[in-house]
N, CA, C and O atoms as a printed pandas DataFrame, in Angstrom:
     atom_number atom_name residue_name chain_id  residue_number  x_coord  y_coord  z_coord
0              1         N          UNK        A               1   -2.016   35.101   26.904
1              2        CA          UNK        A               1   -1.637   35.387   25.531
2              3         C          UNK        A               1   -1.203   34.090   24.842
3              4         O          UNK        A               1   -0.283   33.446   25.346
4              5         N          UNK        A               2   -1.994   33.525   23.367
5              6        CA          UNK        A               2   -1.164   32.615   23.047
6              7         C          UNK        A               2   -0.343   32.383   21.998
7              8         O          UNK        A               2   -0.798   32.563   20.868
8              9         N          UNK        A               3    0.662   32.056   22.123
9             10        CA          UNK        A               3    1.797   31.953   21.336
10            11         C          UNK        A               3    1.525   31.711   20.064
11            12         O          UNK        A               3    0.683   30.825   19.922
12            13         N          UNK        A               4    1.978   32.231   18.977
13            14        CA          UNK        A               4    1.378   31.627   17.367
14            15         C          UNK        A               4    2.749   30.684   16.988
15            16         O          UNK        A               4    3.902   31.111   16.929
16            17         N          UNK        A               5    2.337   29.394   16.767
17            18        CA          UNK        A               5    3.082   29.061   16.151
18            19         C          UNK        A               5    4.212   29.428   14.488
19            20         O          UNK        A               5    3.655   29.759   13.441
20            21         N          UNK        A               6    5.531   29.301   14.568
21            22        CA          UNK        A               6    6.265   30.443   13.102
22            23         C          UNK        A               6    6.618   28.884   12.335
23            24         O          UNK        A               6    6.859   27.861   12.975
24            25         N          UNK        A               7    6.590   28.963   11.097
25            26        CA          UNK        A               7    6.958   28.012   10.383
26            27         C          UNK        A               7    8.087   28.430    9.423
27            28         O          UNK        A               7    8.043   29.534    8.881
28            29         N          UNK        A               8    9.145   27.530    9.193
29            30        CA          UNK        A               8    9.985   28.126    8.047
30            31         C          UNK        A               8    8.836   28.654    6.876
31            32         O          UNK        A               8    7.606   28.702    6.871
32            33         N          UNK        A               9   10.017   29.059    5.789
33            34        CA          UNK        A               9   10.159   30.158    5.072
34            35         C          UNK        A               9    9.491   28.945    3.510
35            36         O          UNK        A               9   10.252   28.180    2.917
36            37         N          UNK        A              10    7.865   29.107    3.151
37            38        CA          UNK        A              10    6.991   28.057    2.687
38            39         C          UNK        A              10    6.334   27.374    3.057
39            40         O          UNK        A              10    5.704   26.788    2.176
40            41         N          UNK        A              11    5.985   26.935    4.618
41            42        CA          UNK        A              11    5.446   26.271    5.274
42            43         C          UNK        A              11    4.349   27.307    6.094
43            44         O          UNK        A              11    4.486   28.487    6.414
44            45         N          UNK        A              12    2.898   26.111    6.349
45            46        CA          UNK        A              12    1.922   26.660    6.859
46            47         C          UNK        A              12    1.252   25.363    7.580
47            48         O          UNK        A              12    1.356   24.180    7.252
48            49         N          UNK        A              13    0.602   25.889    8.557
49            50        CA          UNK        A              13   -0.358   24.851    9.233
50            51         C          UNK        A              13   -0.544   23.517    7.849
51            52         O          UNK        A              13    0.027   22.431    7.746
52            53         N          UNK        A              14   -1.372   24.049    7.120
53            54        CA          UNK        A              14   -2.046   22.554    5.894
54            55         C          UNK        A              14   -0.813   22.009    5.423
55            56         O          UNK        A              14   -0.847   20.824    5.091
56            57         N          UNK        A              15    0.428   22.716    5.310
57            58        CA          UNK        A              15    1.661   21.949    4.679
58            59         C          UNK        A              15    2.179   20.891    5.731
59            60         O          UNK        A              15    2.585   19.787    5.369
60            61         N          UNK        A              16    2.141   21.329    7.196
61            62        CA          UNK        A              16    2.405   20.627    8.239
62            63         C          UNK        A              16    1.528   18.946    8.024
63            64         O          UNK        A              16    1.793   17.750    7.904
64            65         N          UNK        A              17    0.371   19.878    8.081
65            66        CA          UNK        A              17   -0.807   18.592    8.241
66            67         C          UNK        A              17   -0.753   17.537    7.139
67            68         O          UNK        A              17   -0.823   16.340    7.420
68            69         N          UNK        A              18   -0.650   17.903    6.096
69            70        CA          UNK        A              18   -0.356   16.928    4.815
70            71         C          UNK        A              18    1.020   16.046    4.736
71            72         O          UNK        A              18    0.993   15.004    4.082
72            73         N          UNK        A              19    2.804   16.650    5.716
73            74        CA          UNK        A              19    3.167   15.714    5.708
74            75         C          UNK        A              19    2.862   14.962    7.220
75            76         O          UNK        A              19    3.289   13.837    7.479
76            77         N          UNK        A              20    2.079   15.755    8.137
77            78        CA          UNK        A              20    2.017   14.711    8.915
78            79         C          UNK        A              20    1.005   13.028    8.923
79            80         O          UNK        A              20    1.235   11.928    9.425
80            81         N          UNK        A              21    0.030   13.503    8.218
81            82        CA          UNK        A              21   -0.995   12.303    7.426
82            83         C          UNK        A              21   -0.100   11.378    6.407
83            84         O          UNK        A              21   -0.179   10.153    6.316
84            85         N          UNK        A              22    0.691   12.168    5.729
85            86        CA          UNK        A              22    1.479   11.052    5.059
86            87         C          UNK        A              22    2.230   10.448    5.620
87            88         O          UNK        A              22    2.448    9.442    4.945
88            89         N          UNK        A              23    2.921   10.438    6.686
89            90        CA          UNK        A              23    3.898    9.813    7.567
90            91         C          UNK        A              23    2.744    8.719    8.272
91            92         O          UNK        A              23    2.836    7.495    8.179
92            93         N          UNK        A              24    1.457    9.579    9.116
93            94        CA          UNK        A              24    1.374    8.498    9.968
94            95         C          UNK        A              24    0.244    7.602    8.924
95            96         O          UNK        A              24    0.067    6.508    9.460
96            97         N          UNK        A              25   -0.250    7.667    8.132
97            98        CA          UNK        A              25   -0.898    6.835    7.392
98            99         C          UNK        A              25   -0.232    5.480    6.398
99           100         O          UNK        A              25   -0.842    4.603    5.786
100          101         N          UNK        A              26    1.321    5.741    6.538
101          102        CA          UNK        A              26    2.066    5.362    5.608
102          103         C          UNK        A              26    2.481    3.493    6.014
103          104         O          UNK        A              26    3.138    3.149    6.996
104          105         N          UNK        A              27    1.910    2.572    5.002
105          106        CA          UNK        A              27    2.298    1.516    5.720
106          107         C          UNK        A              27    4.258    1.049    6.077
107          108         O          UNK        A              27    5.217    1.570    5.507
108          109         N          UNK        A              28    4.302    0.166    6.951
109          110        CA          UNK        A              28    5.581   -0.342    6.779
110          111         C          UNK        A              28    6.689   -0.070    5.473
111          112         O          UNK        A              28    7.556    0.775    5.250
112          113         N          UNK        A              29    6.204   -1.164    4.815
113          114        CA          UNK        A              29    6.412   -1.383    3.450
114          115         C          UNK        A              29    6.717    0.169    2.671
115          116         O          UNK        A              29    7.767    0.601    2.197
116          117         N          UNK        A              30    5.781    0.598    2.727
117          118        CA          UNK        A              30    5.682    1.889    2.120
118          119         C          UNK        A              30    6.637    2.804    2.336
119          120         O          UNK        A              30    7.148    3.529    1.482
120          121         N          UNK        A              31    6.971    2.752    3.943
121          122        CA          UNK        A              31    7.797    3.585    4.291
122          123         C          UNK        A              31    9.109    3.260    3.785
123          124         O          UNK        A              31    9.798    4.216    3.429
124          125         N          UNK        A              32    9.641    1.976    3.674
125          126        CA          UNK        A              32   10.917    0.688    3.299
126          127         C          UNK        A              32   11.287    1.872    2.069
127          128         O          UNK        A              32   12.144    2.708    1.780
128          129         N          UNK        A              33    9.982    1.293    1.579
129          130        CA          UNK        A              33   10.291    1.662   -0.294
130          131         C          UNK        A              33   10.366    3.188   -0.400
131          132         O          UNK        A              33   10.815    3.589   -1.474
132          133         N          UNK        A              34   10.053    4.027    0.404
133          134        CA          UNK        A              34   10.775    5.722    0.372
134          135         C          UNK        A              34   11.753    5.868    0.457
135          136         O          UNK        A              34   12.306    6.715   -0.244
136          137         N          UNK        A              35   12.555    4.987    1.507
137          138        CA          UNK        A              35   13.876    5.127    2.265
138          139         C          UNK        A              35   14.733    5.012    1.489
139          140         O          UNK        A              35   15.669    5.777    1.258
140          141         N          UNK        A              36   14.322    3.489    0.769
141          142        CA          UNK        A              36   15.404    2.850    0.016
142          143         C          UNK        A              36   15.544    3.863   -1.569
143          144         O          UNK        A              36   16.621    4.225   -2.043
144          145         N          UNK        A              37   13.946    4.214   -2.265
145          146        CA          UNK        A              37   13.828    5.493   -3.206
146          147         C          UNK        A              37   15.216    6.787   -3.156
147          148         O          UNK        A              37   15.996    7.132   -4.044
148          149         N          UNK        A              38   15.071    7.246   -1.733
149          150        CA          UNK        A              38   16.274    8.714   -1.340
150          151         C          UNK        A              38   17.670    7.725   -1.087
151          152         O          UNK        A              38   18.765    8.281   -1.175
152          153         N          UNK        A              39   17.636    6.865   -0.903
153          154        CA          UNK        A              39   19.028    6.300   -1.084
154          155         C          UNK        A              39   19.741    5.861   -2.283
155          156         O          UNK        A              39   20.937    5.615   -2.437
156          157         N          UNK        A              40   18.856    5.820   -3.018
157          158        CA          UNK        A              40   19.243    5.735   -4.728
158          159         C          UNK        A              40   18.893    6.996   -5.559
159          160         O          UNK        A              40   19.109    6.711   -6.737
160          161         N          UNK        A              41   18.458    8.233   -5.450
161          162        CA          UNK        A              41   18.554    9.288   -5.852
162          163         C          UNK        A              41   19.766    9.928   -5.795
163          164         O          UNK        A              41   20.208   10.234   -4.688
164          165         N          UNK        A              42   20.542   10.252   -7.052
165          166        CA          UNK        A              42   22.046   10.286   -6.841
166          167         C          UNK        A              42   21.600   11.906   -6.883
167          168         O          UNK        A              42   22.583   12.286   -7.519
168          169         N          UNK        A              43   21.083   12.724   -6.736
169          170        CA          UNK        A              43   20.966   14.332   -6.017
170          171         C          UNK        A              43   21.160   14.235   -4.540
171          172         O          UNK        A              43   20.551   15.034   -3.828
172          173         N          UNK        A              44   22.114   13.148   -3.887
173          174        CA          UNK        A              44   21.451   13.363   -2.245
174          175         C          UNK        A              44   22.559   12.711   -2.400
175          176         O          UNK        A              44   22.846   12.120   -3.441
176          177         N          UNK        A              45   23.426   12.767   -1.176
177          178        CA          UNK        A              45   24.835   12.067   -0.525
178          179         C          UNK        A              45   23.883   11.996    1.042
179          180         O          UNK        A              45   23.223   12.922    1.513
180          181         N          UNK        A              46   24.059   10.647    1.613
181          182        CA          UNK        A              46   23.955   10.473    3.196
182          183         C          UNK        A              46   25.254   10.047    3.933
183          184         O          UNK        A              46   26.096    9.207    3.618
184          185         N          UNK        A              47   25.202   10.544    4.580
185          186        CA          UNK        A              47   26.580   10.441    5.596
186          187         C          UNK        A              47   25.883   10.397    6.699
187          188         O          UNK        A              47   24.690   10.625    6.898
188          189         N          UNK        A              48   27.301    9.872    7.872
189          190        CA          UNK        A              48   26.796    9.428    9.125
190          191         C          UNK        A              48   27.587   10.547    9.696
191          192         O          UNK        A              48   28.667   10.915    9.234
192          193         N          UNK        A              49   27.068   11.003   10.596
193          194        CA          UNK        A              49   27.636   11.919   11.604
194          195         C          UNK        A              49   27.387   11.633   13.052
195          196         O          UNK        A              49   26.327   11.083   13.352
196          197         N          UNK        A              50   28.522   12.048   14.273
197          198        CA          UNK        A              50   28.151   12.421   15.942
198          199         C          UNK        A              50   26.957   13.087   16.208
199          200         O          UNK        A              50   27.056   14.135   15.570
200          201         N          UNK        A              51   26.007   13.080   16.719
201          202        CA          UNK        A              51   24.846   13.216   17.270
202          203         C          UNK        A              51   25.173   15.013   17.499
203          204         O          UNK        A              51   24.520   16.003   17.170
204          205         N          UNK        A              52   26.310   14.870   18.116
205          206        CA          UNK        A              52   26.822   16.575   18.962
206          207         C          UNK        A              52   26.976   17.375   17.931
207          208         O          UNK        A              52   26.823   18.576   18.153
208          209         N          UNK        A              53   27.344   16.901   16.425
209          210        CA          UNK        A              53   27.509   17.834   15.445
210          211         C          UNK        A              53   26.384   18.175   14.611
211          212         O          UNK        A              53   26.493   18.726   13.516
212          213         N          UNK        A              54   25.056   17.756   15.280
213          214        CA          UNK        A              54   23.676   17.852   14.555
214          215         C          UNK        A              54   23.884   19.441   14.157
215          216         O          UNK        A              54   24.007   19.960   13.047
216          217         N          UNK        A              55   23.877   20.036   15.516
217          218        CA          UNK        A              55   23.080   21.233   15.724
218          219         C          UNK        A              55   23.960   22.702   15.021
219          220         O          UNK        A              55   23.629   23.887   15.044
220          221         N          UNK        A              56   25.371   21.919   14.329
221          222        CA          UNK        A              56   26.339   22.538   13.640
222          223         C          UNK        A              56   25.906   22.463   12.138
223          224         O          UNK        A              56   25.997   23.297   11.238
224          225         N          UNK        A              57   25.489   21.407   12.158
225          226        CA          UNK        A              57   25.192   20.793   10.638
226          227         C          UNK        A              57   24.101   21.835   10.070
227          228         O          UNK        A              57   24.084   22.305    8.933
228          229         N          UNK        A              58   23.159   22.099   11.158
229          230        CA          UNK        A              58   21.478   22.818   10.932
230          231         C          UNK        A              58   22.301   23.705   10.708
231          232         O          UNK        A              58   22.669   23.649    9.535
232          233         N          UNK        A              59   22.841   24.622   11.357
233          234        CA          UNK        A              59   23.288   25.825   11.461
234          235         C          UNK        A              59   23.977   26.470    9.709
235          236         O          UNK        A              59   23.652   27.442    9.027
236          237         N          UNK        A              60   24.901   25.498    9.529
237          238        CA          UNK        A              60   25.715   25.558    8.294
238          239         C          UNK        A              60   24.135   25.542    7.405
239          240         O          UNK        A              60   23.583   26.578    7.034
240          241         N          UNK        A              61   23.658   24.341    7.206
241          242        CA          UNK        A              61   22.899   24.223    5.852
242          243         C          UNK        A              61   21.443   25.934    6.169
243          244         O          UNK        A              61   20.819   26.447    5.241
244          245         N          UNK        A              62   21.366   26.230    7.174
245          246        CA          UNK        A              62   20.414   27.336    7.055
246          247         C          UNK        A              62   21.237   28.264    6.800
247          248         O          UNK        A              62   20.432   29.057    6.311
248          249         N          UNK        A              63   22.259   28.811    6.746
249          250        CA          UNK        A              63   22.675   29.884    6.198
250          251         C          UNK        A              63   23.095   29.833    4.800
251          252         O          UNK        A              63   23.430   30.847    4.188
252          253         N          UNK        A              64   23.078   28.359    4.158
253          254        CA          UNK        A              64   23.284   28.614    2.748
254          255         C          UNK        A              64   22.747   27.964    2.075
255          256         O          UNK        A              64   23.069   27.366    1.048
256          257         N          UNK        A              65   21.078   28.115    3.130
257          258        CA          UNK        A              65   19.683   28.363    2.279
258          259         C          UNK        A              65   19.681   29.951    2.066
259          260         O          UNK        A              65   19.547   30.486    0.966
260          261         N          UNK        A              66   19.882   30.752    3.512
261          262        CA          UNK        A              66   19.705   32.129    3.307
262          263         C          UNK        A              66   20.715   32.613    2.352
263          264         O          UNK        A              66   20.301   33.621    1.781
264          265         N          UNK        A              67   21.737   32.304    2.023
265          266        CA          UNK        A              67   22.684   32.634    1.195
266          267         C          UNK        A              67   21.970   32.598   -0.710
267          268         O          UNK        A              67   21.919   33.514   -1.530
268          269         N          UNK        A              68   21.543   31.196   -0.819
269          270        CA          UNK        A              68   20.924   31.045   -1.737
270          271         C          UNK        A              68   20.081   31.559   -2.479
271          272         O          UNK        A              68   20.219   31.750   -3.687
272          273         N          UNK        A              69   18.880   31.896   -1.632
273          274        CA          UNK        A              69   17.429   32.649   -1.607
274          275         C          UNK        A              69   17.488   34.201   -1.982
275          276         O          UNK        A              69   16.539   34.879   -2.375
276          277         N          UNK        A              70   19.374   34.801   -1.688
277          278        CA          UNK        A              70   19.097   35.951   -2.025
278          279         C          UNK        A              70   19.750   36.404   -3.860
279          280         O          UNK        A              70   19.908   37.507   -4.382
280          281         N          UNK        A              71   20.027   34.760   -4.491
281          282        CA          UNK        A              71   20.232   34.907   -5.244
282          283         C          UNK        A              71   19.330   35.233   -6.516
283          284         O          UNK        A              71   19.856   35.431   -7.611
């Protein structure tokens, strides 16, 4: 039996595939100038966090996507 791959909630195989071509097609440079782009977009705060509190972090921000979505 084989397993079907589940994608979040908007995502499909071609959405996968399109950012994965953009990542690996993407030169150096290119990539620089994205990074540095989301680091100057003042809609976005980056913070540094413990590695161990990743999987707390996911947890929090998916429930208030689901929180959101039922607005």
């Amino acid at each position: 039996m084989t397993r079907q791959s589940q994608y979040p909630k908007g995502w499909d195989g071609a959405r996968v595939k399109r950012v994965l071509d953009h990542y690996e097609t993407q030169s150096e440079d290119e990539a620089i100038a994205e990074d540095e782009a989301a680091y100057e977009d003042e809609e976005q705060t980056f913070i540094e966090v413990p590695n161990d509190l990743i999987p707390v972090i996911r947890e929090l921000l998916a429930k208030r996507s689901d929180m959101t979505s039922n607005i």
